[in-house]
C-alpha positions in Angstrom: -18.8 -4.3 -19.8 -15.8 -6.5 -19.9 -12.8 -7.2 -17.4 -9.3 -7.7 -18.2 -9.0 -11.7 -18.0 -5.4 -12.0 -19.3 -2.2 -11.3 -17.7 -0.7 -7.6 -17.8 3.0 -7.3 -19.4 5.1 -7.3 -16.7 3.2 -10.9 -15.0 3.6 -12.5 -18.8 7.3 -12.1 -19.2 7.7 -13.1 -15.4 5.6 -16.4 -16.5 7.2 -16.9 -20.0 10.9 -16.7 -17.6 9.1 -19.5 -15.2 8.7 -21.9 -18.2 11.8 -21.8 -19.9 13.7 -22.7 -16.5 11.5 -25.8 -15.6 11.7 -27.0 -19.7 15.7 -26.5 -19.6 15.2 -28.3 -15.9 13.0 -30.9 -17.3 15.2 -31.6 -20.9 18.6 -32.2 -18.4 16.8 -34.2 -16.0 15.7 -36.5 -18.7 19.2 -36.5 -20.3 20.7 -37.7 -16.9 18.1 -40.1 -16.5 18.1 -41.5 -20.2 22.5 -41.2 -20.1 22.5 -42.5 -16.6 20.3 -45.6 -17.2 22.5 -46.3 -20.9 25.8 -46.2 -18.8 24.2 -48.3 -16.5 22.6 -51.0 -18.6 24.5 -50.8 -21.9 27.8 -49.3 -21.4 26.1 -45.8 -23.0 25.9 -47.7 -26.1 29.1 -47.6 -28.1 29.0 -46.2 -31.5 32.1 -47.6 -33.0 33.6 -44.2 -33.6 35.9 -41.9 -32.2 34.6 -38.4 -31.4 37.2 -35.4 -33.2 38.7 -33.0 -30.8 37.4 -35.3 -27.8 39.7 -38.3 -28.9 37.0 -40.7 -26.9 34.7 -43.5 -28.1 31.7 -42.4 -28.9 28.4 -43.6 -26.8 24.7 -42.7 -27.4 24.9 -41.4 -23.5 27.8 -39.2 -23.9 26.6 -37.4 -27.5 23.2 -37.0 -25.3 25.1 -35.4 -22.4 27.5 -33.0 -24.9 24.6 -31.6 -27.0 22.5 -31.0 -23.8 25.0 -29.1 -21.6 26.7 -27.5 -24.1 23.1 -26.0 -26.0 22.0 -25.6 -22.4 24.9 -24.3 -20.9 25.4 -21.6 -24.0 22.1 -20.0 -23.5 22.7 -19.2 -19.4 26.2 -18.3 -20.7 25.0 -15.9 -22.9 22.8 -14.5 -20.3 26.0 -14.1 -17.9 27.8 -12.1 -20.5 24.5 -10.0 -21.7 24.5 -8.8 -18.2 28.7 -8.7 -17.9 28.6 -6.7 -20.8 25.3 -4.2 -19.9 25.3 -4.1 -16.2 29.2 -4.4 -15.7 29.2 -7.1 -13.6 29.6 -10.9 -12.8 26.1 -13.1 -13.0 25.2 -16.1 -11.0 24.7 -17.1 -14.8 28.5 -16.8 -15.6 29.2 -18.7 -12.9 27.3 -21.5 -13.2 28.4 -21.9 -17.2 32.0 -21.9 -16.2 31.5 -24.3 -14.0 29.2 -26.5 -16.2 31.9 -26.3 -19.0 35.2 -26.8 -16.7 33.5 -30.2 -15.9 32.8 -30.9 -18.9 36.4 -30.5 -20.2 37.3 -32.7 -16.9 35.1 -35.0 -18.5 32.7 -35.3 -15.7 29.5 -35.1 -17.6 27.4 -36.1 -14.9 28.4 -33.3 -12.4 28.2 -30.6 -15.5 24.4 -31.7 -16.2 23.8 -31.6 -12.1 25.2 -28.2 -12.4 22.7 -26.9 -15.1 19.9 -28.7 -13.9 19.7 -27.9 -10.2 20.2 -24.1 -11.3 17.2 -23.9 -14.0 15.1 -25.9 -10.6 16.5 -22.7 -8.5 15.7 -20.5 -11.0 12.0 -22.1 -11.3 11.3 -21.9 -8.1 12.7 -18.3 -7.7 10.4 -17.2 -10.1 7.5 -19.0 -8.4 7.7 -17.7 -4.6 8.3 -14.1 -6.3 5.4 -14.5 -8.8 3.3 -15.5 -5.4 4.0 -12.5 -3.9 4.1 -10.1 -7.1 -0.2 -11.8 -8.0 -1.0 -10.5 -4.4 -1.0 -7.1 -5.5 -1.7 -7.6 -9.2 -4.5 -9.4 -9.0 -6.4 -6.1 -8.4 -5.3 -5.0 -12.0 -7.4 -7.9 -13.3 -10.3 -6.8 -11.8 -10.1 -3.0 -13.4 -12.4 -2.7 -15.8 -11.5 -1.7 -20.2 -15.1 0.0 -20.9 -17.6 1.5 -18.8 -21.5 2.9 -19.8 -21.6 6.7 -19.7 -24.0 9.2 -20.5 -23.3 11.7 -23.3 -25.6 14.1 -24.7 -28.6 12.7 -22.6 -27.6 9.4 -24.7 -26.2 6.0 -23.1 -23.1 4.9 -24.6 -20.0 2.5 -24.0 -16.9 3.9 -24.0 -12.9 3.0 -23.5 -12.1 3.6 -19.5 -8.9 5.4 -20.6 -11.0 8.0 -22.6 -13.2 8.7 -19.6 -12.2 12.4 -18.2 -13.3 13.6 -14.7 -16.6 15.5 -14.7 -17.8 12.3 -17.1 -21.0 10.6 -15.3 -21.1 7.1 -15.3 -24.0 4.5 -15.3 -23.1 1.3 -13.0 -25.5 -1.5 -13.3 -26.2 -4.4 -10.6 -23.1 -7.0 -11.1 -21.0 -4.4 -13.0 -17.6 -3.1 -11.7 -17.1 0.3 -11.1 -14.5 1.5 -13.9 -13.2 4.8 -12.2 -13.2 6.4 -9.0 -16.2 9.2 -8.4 -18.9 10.4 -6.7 -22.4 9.2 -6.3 -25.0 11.5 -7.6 -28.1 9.5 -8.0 -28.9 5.9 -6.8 -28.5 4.1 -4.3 -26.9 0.5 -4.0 -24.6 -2.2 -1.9 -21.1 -1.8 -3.0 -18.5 -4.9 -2.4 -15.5 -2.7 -1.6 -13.0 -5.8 -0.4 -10.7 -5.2 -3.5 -9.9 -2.1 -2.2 -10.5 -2.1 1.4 -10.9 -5.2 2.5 -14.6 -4.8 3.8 -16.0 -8.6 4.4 -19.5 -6.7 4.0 -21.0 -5.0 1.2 -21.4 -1.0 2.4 -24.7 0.9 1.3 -23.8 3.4 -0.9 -26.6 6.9 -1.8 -25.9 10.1 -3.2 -22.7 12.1 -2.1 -20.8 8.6 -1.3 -17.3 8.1 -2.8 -16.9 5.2 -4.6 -13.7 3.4 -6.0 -12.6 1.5 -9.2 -12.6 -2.1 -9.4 -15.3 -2.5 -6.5 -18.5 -4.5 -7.6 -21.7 -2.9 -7.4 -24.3 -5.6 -5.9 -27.8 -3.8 -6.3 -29.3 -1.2 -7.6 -28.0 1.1 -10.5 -25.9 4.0 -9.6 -25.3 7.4 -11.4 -21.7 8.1 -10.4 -19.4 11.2 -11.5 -15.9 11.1 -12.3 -13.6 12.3 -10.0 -10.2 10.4 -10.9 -8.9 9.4 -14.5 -7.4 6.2 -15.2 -4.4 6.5 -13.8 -5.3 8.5 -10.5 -7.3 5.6 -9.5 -6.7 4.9 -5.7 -6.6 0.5 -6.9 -3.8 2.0 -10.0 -2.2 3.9 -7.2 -2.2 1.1 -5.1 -1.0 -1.5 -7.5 2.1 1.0 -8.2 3.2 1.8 -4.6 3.3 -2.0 -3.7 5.6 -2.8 -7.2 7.4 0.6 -6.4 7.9 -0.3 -2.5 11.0 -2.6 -4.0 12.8 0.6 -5.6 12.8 1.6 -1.8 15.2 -0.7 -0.5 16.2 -1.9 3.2 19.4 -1.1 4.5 20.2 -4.8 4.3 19.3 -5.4 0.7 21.6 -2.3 -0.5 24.3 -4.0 1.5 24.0 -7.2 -0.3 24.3 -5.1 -3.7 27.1 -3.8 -2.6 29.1 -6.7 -1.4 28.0 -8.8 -4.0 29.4 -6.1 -6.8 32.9 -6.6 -5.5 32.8 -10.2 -3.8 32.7 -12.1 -7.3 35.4 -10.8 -8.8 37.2 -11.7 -5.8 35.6 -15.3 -6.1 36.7 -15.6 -9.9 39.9 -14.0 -9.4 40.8 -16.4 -6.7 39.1 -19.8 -8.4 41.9 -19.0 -10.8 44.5 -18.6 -8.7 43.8 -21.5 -7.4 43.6 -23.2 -11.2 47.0 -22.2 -12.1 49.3 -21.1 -9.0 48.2 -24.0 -6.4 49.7 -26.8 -8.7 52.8 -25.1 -8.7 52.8 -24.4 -5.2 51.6 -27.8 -3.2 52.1 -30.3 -6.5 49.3 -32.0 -8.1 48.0 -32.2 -11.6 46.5 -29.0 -13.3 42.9 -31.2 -13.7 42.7 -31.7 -10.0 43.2 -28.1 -9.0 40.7 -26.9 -11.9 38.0 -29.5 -10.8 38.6 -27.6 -6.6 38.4 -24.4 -8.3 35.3 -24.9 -9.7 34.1 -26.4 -6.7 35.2 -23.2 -5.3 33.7 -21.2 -8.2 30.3 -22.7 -7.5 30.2 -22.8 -3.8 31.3 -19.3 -3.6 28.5 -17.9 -5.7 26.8 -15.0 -3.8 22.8 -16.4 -5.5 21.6 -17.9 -2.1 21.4 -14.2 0.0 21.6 -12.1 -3.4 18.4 -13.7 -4.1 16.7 -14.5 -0.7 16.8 -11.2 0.8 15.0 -9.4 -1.2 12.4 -11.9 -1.8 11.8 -12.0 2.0 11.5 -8.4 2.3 9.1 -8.3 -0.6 6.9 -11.1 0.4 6.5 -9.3 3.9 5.3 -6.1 2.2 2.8 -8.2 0.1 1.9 -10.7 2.7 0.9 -7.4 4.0 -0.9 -5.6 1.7 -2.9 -9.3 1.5 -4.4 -8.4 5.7 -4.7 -4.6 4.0 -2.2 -3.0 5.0 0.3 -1.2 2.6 4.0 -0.8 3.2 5.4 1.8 0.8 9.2 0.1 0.7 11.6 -2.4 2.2 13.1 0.2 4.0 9.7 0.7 6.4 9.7 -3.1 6.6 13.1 -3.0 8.8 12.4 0.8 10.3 9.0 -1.1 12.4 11.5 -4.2 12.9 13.3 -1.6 15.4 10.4 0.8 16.3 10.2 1.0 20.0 7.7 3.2 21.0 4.0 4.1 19.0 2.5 7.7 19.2 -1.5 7.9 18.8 -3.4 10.9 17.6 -6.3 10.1 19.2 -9.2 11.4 17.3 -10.0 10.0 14.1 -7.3 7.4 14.8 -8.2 6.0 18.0 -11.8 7.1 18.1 -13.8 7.1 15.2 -13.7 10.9 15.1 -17.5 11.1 15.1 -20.0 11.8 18.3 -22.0 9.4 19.4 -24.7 10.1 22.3 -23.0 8.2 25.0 -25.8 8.0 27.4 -28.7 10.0 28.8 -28.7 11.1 31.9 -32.0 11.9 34.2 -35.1 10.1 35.0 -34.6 6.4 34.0 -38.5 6.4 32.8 -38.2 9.5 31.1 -34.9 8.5 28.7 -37.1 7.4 25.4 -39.6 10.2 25.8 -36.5 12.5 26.0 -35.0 11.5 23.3 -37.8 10.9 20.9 -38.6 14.8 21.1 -35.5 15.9 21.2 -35.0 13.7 17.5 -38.1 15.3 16.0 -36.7 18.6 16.5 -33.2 17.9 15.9 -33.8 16.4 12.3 -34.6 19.9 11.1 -31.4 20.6 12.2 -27.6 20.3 10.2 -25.7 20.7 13.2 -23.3 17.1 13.5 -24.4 16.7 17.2 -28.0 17.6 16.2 -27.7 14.0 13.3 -25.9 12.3 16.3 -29.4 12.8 18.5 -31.2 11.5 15.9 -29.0 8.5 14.7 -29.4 7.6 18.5 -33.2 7.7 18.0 -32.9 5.7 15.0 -30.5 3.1 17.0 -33.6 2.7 19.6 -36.2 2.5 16.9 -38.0 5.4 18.5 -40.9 6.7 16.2 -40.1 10.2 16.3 -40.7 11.2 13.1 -44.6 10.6 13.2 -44.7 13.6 15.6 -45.4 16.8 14.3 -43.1 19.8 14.5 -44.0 23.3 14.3 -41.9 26.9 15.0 -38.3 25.1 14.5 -35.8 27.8 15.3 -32.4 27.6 15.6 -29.8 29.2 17.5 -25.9 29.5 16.5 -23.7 28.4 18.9 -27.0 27.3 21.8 -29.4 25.2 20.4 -32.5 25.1 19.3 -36.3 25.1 20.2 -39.6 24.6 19.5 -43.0 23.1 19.6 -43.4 19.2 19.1 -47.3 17.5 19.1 -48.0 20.2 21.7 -45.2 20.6 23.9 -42.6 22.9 23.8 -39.1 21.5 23.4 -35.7 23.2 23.8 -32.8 21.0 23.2 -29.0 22.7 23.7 -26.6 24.1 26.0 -27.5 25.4 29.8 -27.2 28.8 28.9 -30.1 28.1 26.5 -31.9 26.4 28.9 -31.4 29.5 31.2 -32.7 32.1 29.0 -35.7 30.1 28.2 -36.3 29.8 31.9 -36.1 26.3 32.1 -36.7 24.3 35.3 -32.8 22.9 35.7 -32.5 21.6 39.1 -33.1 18.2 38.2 -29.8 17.5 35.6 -27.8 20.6 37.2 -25.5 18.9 39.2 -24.8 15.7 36.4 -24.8 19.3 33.3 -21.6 20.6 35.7 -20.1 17.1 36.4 -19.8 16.2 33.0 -16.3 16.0 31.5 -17.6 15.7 27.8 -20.1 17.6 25.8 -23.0 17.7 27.3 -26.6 19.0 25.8 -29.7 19.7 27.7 -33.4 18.3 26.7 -36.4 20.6 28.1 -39.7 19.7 28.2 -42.5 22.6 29.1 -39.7 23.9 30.5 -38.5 21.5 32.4 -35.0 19.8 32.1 -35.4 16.4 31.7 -32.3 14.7 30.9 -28.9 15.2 30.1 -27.2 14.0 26.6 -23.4 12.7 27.1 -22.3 13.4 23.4 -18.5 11.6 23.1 -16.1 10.6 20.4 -16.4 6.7 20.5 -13.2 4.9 20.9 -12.9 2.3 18.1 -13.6 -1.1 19.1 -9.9 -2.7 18.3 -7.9 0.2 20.2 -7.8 -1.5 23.4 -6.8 -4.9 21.7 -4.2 -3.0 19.8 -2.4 -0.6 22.4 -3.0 -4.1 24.9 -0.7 -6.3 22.2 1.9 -3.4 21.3 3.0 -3.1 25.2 2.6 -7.0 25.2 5.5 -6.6 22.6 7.6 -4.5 24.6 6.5 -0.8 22.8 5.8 2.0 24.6 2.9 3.5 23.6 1.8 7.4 23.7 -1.6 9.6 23.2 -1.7 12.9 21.8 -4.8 14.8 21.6 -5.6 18.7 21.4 -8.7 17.8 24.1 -8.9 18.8 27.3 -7.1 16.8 30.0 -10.0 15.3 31.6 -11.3 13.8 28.5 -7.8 12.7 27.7 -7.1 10.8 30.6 -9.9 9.5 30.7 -9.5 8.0 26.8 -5.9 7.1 27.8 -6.7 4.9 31.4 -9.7 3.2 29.7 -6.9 2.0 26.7 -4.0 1.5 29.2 -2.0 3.8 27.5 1.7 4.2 28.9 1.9 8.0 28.3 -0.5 10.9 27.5 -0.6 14.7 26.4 -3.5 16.8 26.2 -4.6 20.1 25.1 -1.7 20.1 22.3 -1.4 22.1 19.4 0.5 20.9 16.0 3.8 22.5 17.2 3.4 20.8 20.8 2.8 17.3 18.7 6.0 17.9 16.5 7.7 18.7 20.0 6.9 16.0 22.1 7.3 13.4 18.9 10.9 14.8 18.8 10.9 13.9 22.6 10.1 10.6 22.1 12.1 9.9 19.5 14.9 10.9 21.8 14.0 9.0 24.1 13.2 5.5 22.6 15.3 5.7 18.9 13.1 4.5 16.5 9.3 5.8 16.8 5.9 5.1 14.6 3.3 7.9 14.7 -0.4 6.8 14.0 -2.7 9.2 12.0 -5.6 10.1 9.7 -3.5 10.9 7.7 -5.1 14.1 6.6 -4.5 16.5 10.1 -2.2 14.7 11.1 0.5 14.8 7.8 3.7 17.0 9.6 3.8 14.6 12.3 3.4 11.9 9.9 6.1 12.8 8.6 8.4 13.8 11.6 8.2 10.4 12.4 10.3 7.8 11.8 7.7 5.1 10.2 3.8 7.3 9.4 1.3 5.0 9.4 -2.2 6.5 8.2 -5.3 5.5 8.9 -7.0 4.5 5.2 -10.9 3.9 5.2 -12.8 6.4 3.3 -9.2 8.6 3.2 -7.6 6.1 2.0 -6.8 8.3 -0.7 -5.0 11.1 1.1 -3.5 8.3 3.0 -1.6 7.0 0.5 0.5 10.8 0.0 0.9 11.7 3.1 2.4 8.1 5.0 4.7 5.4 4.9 2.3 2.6 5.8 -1.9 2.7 5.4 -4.0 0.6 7.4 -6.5 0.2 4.3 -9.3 -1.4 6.9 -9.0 0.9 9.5 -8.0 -1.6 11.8 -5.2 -0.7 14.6 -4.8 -4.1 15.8 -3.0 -4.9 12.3 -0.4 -2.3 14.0 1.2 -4.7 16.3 0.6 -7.7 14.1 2.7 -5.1 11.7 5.8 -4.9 13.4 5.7 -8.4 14.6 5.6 -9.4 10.9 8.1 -6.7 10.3 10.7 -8.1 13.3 10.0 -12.1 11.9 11.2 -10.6 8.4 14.6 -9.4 9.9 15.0 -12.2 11.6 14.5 -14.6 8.6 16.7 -12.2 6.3 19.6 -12.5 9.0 19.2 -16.3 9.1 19.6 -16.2 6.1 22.9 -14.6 5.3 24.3 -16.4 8.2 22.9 -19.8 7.4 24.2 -19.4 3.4 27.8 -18.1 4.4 27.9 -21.0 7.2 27.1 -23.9 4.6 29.9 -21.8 1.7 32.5 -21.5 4.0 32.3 -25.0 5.2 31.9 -26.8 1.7 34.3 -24.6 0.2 36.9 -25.9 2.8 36.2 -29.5 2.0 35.6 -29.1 -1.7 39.3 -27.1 -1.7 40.7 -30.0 0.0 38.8 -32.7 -2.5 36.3 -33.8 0.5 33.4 -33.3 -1.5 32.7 -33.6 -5.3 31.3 -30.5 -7.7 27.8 -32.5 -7.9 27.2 -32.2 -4.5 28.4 -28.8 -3.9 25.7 -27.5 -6.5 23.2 -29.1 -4.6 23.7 -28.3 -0.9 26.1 -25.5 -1.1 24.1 -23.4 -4.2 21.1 -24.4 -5.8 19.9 -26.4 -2.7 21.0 -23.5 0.2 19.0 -20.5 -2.3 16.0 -22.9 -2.8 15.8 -23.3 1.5 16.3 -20.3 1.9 13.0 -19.1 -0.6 11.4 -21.4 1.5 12.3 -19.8 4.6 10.8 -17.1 3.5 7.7 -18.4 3.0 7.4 -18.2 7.2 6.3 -14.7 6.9 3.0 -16.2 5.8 2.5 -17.9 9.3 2.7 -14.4 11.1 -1.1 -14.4 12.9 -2.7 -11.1 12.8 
């Protein structure tokens, strides 16, 4: 079976764009190097000749500095009018060729090439910090693999992923990838889900297991059946959300479209006022008022927060979608930045949604023996809290399947009974217990005390212990709900349990606020409530049960795991690992993006408006303009965005 190595499409062209900036950078730093050093050393070496339409000497340093800035200069022109033309508007490209060929009809040669070459270095490294961002997600493509082994009339055979339909059985041999998403059906096997999940540890997978493309199977061989074609994959889905997520646009970004649609016209329209009114206003030669206008041309151009914004909203959805955790948009992104209270379903999402045999209650010495019988009858049994027994067993390493079992029955809705190496067992609730005419009196009193489930074990009819059967609350809630109020958000549980349970859930979490015995409609209402109350709100779900509130909610964040699937329709963000303490580290990296993106515009209108004072005044000369005032504000600015990376989950 073979992996796709190369890059797809859309990363080539982005790549093949990265190297023509830094070869046009790296051909004009040469020439002003080369030029610079001939002026220096030899004058430019004269020629003896006097260059046609120029009317000046001709030097070695000044035919190198023409043929580069004007080839140079054409091709980013050509890109300004391509877009002019298409996209009806004014490009940073434009710009920036005006300016290169106003100086060069000025005759300042030097300040022409510093033009060019400090935008192709902008561009380059534009290219590079998005391309950094844009691998995060697309590196999962590479791992997707072209073939995959099926079986087809009883006969093994290789065949092209994209061919594969659902219903299709695959074979997946130790170090192979899985090629499609499906359904175990024979085999069993450890399966490196990190590419999808971000699991650090390979998970067992046997029959009736899901398992997903692009994860690595580590073991044994594995019969899997197709449940997804190529393009339903959860990775392909994945991959397509994150590139989407930039369609869906923060309210910030949309206004820097906006303004910059109508600010460079203004900009051009005023560079040549200043060109040809100014000298007739305040005196002063028409070269000196077209060198501060394209001072003014340059310093003025929008690139440093028409460029930086978006690239810090993007990195912060791929920076997280790198911890596992996927933001659907930019718009999310700056929704959590202002989110201000977080509502918790709490089963599935903060407990595992799964019983769990708590602990036994009765005679200390007696626990073991209690539970060892009640697991050899209980295995017969496919009631959930009858595998939770047993799992417990299996947790203590209890040998209860050596005993024998005879006369299993079961009853709907009680328990069930019967003989186990001798004695007779009876495991369920106490109105079971009562018509077997069990001796009760010694768990009684903890059976009516107990605020969760509660089954009985009997032996010879006698009650001998008590099983506490709860939902157990996941081991990061505590952390998470702990750092959310740390951050100043209110937090909320809503559950459909009763209240003791509830409250109990809620104090042992430190939750600020709690609701229990709810149906959907009282979740809907109280979530309207809340967002009454505190603005902006986040509701936290599986994703499944909980989709209407989801999506009542200002920013849905699903719980992914083994749904990560269904997760991916039904919310705004999915916490791909299941973890909830990625929540607060979520909206911390969320409020640091907001903040960077406001720096931003601030710190690139601060350094424009002051240049483009002193440049209209003649303070400051067009080389150094480009370098602080463009080029070298949009290439800090990138690197202010690169923060987002220090955010600590």
């Amino acid at each position: 079976m073979s992996c796709t190595e190369g890059p797809i499409p859309e990363e080539r062209e982005h790549g093949e764009n990265r190297q023509v900036w830094i070869i046009l950078a790296s051909v004009l730093g040469l020439a002003m190097a080369f030029s610079g050093l001939l002026d220096l050393v030899a004058k430019g070496i004269p020629l003896g000749f006097t260059v046609p339409l120029l009317n000046e000497p001709a030097t070695v340093s000044m035919i190198i500095y023409h043929a580069v800035i004007i080839t140079i200069g054409t091709y980013i022109a050509l890109l300004g009018l391509k877009e002019l033309f298409v996209e009806r508007r004014f490009s940073v490209e434009f710009l920036m060729s005006v300016a290169a060929f106003g100086a060069v009809y000025l005759d300042f040669l030097f300040e022409a090439a510093t033009v060019l070459f400090l935008y192709s270095l902008a561009e380059y490294f534009e290219g590079y910090i998005e391309d950094r961002a844009r691998k995060t997600i697309e590196k999962l493509s590479r791992f997707m693999p072209d073939k995959a082994t099926i079986i087809s009339d009883g006969v093994e055979k290789t065949a092209e992923v994209k061919e594969i339909q659902p219903g299709m059985t695959m074979i997946v041999k130790p170090g192979e990838r899985i090629a499609l998403d499906g359904a175990v059906f024979e085999g069993d096997s450890s399966v490196d889900q990190s590419l999808v999940t971000g699991e650090s540890s390979p998970l067992e997978k046997k029959a009736g297991d899901c398992v997903y493309a692009g994860t690595l199977n580590t073991s044994g061989v594995l019969k899997v059946i197709v449940t997804k074609g190529a393009e339903s994959t959860v990775v392909s889905r994945i991959v397509r959300l994150v590139i989407e997520s930039r369609k869906r646009k923060a309210s910030v970004e949309r206004l820097v479209d906006r303004i910059a649609r109508i600010y460079v016209p203004i900009v051009i329209a005023l560079a040549a006022f200043t060109t040809f009114a100014m000298p007739r206003l305040t005196g002063g030669s028409f070269g000196t008022w077209l060198y501060r206008s394209l001072i003014l041309l340059v310093i003025s151009c929008p690139s440093a927060f028409i460029v930086s914004i978006p690239a810090t909203i993007f990195t912060a959805v791929t920076v997280a979608a790198r911890k596992g955790v996927l933001v659907k948009g930019g718009v999310y992104i700056e929704k959590l930045a202002k989110v201000r209270s977080v509502v918790f379903d709490k089963t599935g999402t903060l407990t595992l949604g799964t019983p769990v045999v708590n602990s036994i209650n009765g005679d200390e010495n007696s626990d073991d023996q209690a539970l060892t019988y009640a697991a050899a009858l209980e295995r017969f049994s496919k009631h959930p809290l009858a595998q939770t027994i047993v799992k417990k067993a299996d947790e203590r390493n209890l040998n209860y399947r050596k005993l024998q079992v005879r006369d299993v029955k079961e009853v709907p809705g009680k328990g069930v009974m019967g003989n186990v190496s001798g004695v007779r067992v009876v495991v369920g609730n106490m109105e079971l217990m009562k018509q077997q005419n069990c001796d009760c009196e010694q768990i009684r009193e903890i059976y009516e005390k107990e605020e969760h489930t509660a089954v009985c074990v009997s032996l010879d009819k006698t009650a001998v212990a008590s099983f506490c059967i709860m939902d157990e609350i996941r081991g990061d809630a505590a952390t998470a709900v702990r750092d959310l109020k740390k951050d100043g958000i209110h937090t909320v549980m809503l559950t459909g349990d009763k209240r003791e349970i509830a409250e109990q859930v809620a104090k042992e979490l430190g939750m600020d606020e709690v609701h229990s015995e709810l149906f959907p409609e009282d979740k809907l209402r109280i979530l309207g409530e809340t967002k009454a109350k505190y603005e902006m709100v986040s509701m936290v779900g599986d994703g499944v049960n909980d989709a209407p509130a989801l999506a009542a909610s200002d920013v849905g964040i699903a719980m992914g795991g083994s749904k990560v699937d269904a997760a991916l329709e039904s919310a705004d963000v999915v916490l791909v690992k299941d973890q909830l303490s990625q929540i607060p580290y979520l909206i911390r990296l969320s409020r640091k993006t907001m903040d960077i993106a406001r720096q931003n515009i601030v710190a690139s209108l601060a350094v424009k408006i002051a240049l483009g004072a002193l440049g209209l005044f003649g303070f400051v000369p067009l080389w150094f303009t480009v370098a602080s005032g463009d080029d070298g504000v949009t290439m800090l600015l990138l690197l202010n965005t690169l923060r987002l990376a220090n955010v600590k989950s």
